[in-house]
C-alpha atoms as a printed R data frame, in Angstrom:
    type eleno elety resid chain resno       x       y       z
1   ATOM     1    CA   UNK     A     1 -31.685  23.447   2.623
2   ATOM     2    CA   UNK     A     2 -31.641  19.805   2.185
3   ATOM     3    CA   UNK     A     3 -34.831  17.925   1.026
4   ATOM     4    CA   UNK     A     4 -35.557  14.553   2.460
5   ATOM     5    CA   UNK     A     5 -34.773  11.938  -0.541
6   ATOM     6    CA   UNK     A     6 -30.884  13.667   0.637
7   ATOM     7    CA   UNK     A     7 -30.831  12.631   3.919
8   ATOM     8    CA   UNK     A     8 -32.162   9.461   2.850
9   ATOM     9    CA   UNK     A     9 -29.770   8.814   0.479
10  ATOM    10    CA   UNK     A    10 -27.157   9.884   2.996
11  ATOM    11    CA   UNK     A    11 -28.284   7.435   5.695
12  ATOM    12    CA   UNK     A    12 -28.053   5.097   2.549
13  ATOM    13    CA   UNK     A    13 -24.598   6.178   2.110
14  ATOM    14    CA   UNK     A    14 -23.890   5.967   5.581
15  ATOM    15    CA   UNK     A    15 -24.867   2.329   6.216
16  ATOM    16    CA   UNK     A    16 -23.147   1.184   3.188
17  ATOM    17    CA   UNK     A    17 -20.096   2.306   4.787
18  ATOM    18    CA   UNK     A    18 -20.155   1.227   8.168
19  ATOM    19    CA   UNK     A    19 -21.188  -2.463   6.234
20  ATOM    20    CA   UNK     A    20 -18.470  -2.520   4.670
21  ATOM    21    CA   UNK     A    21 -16.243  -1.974   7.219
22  ATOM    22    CA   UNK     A    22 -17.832  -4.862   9.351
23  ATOM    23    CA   UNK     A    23 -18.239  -7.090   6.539
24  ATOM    24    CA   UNK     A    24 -14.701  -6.482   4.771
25  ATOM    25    CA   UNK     A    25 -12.292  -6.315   8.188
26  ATOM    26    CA   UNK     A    26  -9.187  -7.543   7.627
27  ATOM    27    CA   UNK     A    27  -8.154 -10.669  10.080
28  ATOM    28    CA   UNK     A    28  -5.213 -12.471   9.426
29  ATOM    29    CA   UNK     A    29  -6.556 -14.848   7.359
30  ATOM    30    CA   UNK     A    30  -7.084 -11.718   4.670
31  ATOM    31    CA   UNK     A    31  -4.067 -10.563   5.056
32  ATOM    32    CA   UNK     A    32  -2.695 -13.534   4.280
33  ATOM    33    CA   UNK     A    33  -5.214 -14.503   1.046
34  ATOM    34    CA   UNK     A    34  -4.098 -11.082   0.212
35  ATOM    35    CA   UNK     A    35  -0.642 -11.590  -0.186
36  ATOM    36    CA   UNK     A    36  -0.980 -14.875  -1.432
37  ATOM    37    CA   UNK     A    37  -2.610 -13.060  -4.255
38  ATOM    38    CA   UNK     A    38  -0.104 -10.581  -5.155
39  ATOM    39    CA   UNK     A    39   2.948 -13.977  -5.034
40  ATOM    40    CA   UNK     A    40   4.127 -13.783  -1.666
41  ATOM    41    CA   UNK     A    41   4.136 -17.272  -1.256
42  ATOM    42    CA   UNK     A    42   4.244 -18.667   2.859
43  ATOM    43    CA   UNK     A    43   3.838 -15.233   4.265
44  ATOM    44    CA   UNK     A    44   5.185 -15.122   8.091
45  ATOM    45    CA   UNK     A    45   3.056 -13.649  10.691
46  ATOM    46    CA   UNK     A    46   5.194 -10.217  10.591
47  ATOM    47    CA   UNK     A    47   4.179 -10.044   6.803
48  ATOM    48    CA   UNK     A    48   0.603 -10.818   7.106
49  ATOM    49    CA   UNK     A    49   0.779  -7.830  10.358
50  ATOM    50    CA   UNK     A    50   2.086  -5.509   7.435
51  ATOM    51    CA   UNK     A    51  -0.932  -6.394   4.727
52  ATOM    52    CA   UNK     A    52  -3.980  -6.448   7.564
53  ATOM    53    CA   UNK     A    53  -2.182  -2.983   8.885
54  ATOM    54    CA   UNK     A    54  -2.343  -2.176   5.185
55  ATOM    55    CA   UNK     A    55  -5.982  -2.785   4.808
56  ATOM    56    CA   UNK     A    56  -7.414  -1.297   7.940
57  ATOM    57    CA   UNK     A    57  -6.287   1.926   6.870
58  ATOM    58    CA   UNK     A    58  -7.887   1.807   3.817
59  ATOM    59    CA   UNK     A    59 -11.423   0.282   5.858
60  ATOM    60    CA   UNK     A    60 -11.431   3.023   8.218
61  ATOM    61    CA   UNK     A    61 -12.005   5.862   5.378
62  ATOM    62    CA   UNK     A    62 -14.797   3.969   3.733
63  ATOM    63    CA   UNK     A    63 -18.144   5.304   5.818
64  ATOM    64    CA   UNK     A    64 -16.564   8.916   6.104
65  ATOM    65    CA   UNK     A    65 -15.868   9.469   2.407
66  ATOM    66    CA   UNK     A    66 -19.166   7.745   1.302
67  ATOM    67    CA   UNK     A    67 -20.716  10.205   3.330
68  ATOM    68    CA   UNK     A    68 -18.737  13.275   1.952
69  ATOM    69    CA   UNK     A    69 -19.455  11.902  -2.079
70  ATOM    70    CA   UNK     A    70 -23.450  12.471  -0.741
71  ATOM    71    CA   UNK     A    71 -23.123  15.952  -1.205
72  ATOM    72    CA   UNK     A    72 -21.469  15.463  -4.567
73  ATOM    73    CA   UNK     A    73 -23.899  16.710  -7.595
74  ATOM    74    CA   UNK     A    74 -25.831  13.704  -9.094
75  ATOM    75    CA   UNK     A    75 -24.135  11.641 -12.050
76  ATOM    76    CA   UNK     A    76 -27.380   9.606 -13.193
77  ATOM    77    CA   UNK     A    77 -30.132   7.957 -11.217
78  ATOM    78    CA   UNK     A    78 -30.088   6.771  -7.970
79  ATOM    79    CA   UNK     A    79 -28.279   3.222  -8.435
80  ATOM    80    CA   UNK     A    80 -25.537   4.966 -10.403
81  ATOM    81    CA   UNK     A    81 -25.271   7.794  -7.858
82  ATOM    82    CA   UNK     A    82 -24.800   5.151  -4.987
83  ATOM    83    CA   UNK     A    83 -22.379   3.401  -6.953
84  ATOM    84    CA   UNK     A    84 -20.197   5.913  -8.244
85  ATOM    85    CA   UNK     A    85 -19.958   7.446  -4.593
86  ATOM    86    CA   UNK     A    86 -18.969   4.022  -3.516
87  ATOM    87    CA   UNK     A    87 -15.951   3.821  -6.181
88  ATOM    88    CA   UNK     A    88 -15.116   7.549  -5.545
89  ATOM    89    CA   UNK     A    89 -15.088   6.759  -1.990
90  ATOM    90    CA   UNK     A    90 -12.687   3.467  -2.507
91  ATOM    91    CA   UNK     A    91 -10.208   5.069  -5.239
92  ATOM    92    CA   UNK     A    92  -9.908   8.265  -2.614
93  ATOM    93    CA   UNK     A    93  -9.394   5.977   0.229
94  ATOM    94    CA   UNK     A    94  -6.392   4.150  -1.336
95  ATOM    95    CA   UNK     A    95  -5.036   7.629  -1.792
96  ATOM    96    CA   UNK     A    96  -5.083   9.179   1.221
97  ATOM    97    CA   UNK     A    97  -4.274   5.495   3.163
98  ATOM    98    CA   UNK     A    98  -0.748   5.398   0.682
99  ATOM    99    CA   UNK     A    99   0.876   8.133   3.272
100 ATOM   100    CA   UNK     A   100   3.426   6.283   5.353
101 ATOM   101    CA   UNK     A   101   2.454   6.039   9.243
102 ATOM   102    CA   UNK     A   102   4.664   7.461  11.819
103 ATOM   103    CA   UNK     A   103   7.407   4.859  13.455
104 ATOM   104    CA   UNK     A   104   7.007   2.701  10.284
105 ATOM   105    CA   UNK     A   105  10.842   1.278   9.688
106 ATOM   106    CA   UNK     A   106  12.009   2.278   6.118
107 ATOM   107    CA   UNK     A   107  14.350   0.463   4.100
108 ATOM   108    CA   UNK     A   108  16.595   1.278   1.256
109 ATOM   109    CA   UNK     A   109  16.389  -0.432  -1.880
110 ATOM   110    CA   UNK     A   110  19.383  -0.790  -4.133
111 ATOM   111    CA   UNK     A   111  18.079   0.090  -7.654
112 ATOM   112    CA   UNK     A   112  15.658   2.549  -8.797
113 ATOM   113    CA   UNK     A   113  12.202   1.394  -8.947
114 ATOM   114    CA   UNK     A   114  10.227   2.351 -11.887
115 ATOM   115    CA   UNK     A   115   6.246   1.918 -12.752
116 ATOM   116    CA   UNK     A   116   7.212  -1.873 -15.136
117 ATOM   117    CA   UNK     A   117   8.545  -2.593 -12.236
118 ATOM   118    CA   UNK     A   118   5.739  -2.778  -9.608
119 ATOM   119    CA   UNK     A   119   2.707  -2.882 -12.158
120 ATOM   120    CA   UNK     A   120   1.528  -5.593 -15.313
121 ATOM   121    CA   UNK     A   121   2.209  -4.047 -18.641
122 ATOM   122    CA   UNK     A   122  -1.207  -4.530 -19.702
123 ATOM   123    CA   UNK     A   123  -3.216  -2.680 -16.828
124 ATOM   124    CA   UNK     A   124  -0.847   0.209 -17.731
125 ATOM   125    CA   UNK     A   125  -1.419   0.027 -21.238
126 ATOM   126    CA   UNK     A   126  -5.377  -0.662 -20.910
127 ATOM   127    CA   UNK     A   127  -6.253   1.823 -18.385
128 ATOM   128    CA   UNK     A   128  -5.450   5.259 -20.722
129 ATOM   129    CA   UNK     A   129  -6.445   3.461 -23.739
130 ATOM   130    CA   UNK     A   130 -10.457   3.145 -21.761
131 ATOM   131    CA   UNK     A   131 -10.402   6.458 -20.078
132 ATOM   132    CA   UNK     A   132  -9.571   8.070 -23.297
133 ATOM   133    CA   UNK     A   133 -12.210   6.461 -25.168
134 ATOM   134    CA   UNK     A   134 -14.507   7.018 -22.562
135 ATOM   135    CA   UNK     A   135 -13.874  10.796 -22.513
136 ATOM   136    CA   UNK     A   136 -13.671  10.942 -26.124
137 ATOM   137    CA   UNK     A   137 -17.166   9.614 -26.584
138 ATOM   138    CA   UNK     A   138 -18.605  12.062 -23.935
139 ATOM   139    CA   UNK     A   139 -16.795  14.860 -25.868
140 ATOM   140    CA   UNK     A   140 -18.404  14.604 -29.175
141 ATOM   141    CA   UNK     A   141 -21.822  14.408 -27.283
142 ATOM   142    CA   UNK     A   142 -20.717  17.791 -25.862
143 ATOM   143    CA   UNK     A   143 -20.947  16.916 -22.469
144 ATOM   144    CA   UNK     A   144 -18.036  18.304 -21.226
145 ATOM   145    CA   UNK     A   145 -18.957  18.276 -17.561
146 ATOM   146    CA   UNK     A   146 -18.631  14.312 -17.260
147 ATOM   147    CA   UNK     A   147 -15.591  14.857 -18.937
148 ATOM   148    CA   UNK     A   148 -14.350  17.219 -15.962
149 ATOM   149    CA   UNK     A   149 -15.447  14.367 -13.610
150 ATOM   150    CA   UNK     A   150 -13.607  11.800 -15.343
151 ATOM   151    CA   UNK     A   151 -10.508  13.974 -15.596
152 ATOM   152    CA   UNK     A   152 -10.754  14.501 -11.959
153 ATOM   153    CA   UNK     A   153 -10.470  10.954 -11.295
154 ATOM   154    CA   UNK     A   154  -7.662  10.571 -13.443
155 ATOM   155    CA   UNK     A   155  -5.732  12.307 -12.205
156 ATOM   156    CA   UNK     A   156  -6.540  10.726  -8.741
157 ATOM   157    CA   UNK     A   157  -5.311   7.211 -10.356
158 ATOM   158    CA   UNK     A   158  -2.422   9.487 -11.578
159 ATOM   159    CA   UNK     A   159  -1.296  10.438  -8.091
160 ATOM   160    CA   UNK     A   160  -2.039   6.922  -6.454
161 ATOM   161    CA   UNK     A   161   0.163   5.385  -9.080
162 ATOM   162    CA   UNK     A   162   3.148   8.078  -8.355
163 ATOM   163    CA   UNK     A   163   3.169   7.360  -4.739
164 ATOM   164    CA   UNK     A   164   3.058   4.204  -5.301
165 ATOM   165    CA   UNK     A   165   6.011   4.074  -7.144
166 ATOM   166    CA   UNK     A   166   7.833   6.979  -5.628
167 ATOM   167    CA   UNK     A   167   7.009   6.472  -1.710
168 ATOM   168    CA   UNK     A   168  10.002   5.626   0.707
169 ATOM   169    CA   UNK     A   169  10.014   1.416   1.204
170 ATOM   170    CA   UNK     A   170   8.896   0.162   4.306
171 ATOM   171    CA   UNK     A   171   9.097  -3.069   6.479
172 ATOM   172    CA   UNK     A   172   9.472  -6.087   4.184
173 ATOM   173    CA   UNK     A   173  10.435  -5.823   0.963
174 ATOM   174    CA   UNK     A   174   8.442  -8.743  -0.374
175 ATOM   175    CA   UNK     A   175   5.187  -7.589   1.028
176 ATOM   176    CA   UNK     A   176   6.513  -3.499   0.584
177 ATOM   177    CA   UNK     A   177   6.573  -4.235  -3.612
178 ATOM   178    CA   UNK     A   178   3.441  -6.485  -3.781
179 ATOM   179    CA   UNK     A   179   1.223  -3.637  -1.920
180 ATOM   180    CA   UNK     A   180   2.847  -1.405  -4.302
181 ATOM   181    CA   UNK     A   181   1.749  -3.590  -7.208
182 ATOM   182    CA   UNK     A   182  -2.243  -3.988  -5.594
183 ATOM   183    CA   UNK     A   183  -2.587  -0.258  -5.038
184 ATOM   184    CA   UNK     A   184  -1.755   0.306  -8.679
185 ATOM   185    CA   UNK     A   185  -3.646  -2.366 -10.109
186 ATOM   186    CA   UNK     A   186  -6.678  -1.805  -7.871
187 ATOM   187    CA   UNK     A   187  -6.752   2.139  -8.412
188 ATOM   188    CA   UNK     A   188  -6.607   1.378 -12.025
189 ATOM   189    CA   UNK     A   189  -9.413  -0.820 -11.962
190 ATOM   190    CA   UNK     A   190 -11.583   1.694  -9.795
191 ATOM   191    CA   UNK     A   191 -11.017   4.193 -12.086
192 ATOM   192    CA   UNK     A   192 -11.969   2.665 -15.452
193 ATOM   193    CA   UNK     A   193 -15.305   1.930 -13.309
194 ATOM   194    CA   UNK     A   194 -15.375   5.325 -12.505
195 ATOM   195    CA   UNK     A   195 -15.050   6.579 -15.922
196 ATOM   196    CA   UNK     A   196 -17.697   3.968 -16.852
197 ATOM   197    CA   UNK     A   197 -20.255   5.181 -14.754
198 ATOM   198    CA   UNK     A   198 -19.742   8.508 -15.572
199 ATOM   199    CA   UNK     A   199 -19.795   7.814 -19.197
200 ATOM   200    CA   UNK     A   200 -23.135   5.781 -18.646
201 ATOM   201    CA   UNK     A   201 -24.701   3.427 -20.909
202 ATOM   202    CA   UNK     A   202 -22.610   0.708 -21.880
203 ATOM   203    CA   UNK     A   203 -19.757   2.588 -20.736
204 ATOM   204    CA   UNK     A   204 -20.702   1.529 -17.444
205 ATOM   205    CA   UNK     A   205 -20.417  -2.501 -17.763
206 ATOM   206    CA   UNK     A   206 -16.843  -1.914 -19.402
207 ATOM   207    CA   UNK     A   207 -15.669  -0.352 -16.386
208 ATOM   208    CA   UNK     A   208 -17.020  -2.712 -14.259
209 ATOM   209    CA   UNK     A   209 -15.278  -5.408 -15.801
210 ATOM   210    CA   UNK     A   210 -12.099  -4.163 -16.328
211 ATOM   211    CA   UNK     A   211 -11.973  -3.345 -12.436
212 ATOM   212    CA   UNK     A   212 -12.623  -6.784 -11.942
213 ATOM   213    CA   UNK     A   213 -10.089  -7.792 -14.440
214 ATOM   214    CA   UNK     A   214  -7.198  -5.317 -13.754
215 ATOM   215    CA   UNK     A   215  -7.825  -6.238  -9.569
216 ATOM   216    CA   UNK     A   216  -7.319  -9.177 -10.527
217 ATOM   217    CA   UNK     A   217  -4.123  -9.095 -13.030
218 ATOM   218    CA   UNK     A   218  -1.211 -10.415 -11.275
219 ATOM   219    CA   UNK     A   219   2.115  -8.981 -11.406
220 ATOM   220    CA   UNK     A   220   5.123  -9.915 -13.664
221 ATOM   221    CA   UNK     A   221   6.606 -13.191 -11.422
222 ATOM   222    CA   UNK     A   222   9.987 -11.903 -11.539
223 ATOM   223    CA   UNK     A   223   9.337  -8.560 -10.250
224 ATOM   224    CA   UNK     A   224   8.076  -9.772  -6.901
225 ATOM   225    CA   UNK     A   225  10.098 -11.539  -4.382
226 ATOM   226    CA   UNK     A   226   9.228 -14.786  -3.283
């Protein structure tokens, strides 16, 4: 049923997982770089708990969906293949790690938080603007079944971004909004690079670097407690 170059190419799959996890395993020292990052300045030892909890749930789906996106039909050669199942893989883990874990403590917040709130203007504003284009371009080649693909994984980011925003708060409400803001800005990122790859070409290396740039956007100052 399946040739060998599959199973290859899922033992690929499989090891870049399982690296990953090893190599990207949150310690304390992460989750404390992390919310450093995202201007939670001196973070106690119960914040950085919260952030590394964060991150190991989004570690633990990485070698199980990689291996899942091997049976996914092929986007381009092998290098792109590998690398959009790797982004695929990332964007769905920060999906399905957003639900809120049993026992967590919620807290109440005392205004309504909306999407400005959580998220920079500009990854808002850039992110439809380059998936657009993206899918544009594709459409007047015709090739309407990367433009499926990239309206699948919008509407991924779409959902991310809801939860996100809509989700009950937990724990601390420093670290609860600044987790908030990274899974938006980070699922944004992946899926320009998504969209990229699937749009090939030159499509490709702007996705790539706005991931790295919207990852990388910090929040508005005032929206994150110190």
């Amino acid at each position: 049923m399946f040739d060998r170059e599959f199973w290859i190419q899922l033992a690929v799959l499989a090891g870049v997982g399982l690296f990953l996890v090893v190599m990207l395993w949150p310690t304390a020292s992460t989750g404390k770089r992390l919310l450093r990052k995202w201007q939670v300045r001196d973070p106690s030892d119960a914040q950085v708990e919260d952030a590394v909890r964060y991150l190991k749930r989004r570690r633990l789906l990485y070698p199980w969906l990689y291996l899942a996106g091997g049976f996914l039909p092929p986007l381009g050669d092998m290098p792109n293949q590998l690398l959009a199942i790797v982004l695929a893989g990332t964007l769905l883990a920060e999906l399905l790690a957003l639900r809120v874990p049993r026992g967590t403590r919620r807290v109440a917040t005392l205004a309504p938080r909306g999407l400005t709130d959580i998220a920079a203007r500009g990854v808002l504003i850039c992110y439809p603007v380059l998936v657009l284009a993206m899918a544009v371009h594709l459409g007047v080649q015709g090739q309407w079944a990367r433009v499926g693909w990239i309206a699948l994984s919008a509407l991924v980011v779409a959902v991310v971004t809801w939860v996100a925003v809509v989700r009950p708060a937990t724990g601390d409400e420093a670290v609860d909004l600044a987790l908030r803001t990274r899974s938006v800005h980070v699922t944004a990122g992946l899926g320009v690079a998504m969209a990229g790859l699937i749009a090939l070409h030159v499509w490709g290396y702007v996705g790539i670097f706005a991931w790295v740039a919207m990852a990388n956007t910090k929040p508005v100052p005032t929206k994150i407690a110190p």
